[in-house]
N, C-alpha and C positions, 0 to 999 in steps of 0.2 A: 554405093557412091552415086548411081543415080538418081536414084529419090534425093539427096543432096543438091546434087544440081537442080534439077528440078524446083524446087524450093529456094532460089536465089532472090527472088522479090518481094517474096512474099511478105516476109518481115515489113520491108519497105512501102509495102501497101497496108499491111495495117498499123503500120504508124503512122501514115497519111489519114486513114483514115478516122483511129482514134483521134488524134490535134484536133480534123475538121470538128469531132463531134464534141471535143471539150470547149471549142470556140464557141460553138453553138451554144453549148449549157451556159457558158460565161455572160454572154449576150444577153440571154433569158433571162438570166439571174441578176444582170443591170438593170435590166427594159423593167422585171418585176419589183425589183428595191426601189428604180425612180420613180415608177407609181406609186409604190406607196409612201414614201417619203414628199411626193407632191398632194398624194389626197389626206396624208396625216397636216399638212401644213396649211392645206384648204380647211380643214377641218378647225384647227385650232382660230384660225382668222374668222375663220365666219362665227365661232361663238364669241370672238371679242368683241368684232362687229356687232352683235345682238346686243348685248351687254351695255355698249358704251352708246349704240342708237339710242336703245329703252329705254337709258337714263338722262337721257338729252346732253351728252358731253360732248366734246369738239370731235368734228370729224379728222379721222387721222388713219383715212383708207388708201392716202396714198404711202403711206408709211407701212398698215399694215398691210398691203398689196405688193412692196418691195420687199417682205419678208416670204412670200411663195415664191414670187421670180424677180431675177435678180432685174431693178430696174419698175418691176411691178406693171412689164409688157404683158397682153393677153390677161391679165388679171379684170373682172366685172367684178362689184360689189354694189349691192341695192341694201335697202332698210325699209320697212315700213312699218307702222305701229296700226291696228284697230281698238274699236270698243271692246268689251269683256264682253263673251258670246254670253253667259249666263249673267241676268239683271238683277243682281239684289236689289230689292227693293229703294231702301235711302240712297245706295251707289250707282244706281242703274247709269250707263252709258262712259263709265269709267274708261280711260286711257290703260290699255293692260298688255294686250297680244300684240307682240314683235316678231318681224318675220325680218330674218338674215338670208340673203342666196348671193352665194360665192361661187362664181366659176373659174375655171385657170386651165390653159393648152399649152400645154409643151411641145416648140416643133420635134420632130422625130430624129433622131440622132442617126449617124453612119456610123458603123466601125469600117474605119477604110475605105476603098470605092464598095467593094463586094455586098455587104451586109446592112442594108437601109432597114433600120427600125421604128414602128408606127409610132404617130403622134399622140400623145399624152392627153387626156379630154378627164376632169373632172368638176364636178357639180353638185354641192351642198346649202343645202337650203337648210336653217332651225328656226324653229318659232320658241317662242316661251312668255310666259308672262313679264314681263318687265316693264315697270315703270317710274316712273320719278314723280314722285309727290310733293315736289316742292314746291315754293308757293307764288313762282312763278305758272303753273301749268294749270289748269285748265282744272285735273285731277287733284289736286291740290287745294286747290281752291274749294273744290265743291265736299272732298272730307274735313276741310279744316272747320267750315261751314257746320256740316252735321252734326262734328263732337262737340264746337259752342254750341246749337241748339240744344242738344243732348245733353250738358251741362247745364246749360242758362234752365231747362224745365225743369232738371232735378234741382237746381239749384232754389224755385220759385215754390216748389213742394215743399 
C-alpha cells in the first residue's frame, strides 16, 4: 500500500506532461503546413506572373497577389523581360528571358498568450523563355521581317 500512495501524482504529471507535448507537435505541424501552403501558393503566382508578363498581357498582380494573402498585404511581385543570352545570327537581340520574383510574409501567429510562432518569409524568383511575338512588339516585328526576306529570295530564285 505504500508504493500506492506514493504514486498518487504521478499519473497527473504525465498527463500534464504528454497534452503539453501534443500541443507542441500540433503547433509544429500548423506553423509546417502554413509554410508550405504559403510557399506552394507563392510558387504557383509567380509562374503565372512569368507567363502573363512574357506575353505582354494585362497586369492582374493585384488579383494574383490576393490569391497568397488574403487582401494581397505583404505580397511584392516584379517582372522583367531581357534579350536572348545566345545571338542567332538573323534573331540576334530578341525579346525572350523573363524573370518572375514573388515574395510574401505572414505575420507569425499565437496560439493563446503562451505559444508566439515565427513569421512566415518566402521568396521565388523563375525565369524562362517567354515571349510574345505579335506584331505589335519589337520581336515580332523583326521575325515577321526575316521570314518575308526568307521568302521574297526563295521566292526571286
Amino acid at each position: 500500500m505504500s508504493v500506492r500512495c506514493n504514486s498518487r501524482g504521478q499519473s497527473m504529471v504525465e498527463a500534464a506532461l504528454a497534452i503539453s507535448l501534443l500541443l507542441i507537435l500540433l503547433a509544429g505541424g500548423y506553423w509546417v503546413c502554413t509554410h508550405l501552403f504559403l510557399a506552394a501558393a507563392v510558387e504557383s503566382v509567380a509562374h503565372a506572373q512569368l507567363l502573363r508578363f512574357g506575353r505582354g498581357q494585362s497586369d492582374i498582380s493585384s488579383a494574383l497577389a490576393a490569391t497568397v494573402l488574403p487582401g494581397g498585404r505583404r505580397v511584392e511581385m516584379t517582372g522583367n523581360t531581357g534579350s536572348l543570352l545566345q545571338s542567332v545570327p538573323p534573331f540576334s537581340g530578341l525579346a525572350g528571358s523573363t524573370v518572375s520574383s514573388v515574395k510574401a510574409s505572414r505575420r507569425g501567429d499565437e496560439i493563446r498568450a503562451f505559444l508566439p510562432l515565427s513569421q512566415h518569409e518566402t521568396s521565388i524568383s523563375r525565369e524562362a523563355t517567354v515571349d510574345s511575338w505579335s506584331r505589335d512588339t519589337s520581336s515580332g516585328k523583326k521575325i515577321r521581317r526575316t521570314v518575308q526576306g526568307v521568302l521574297l529570295t526563295g521566292a526571286l530564285r
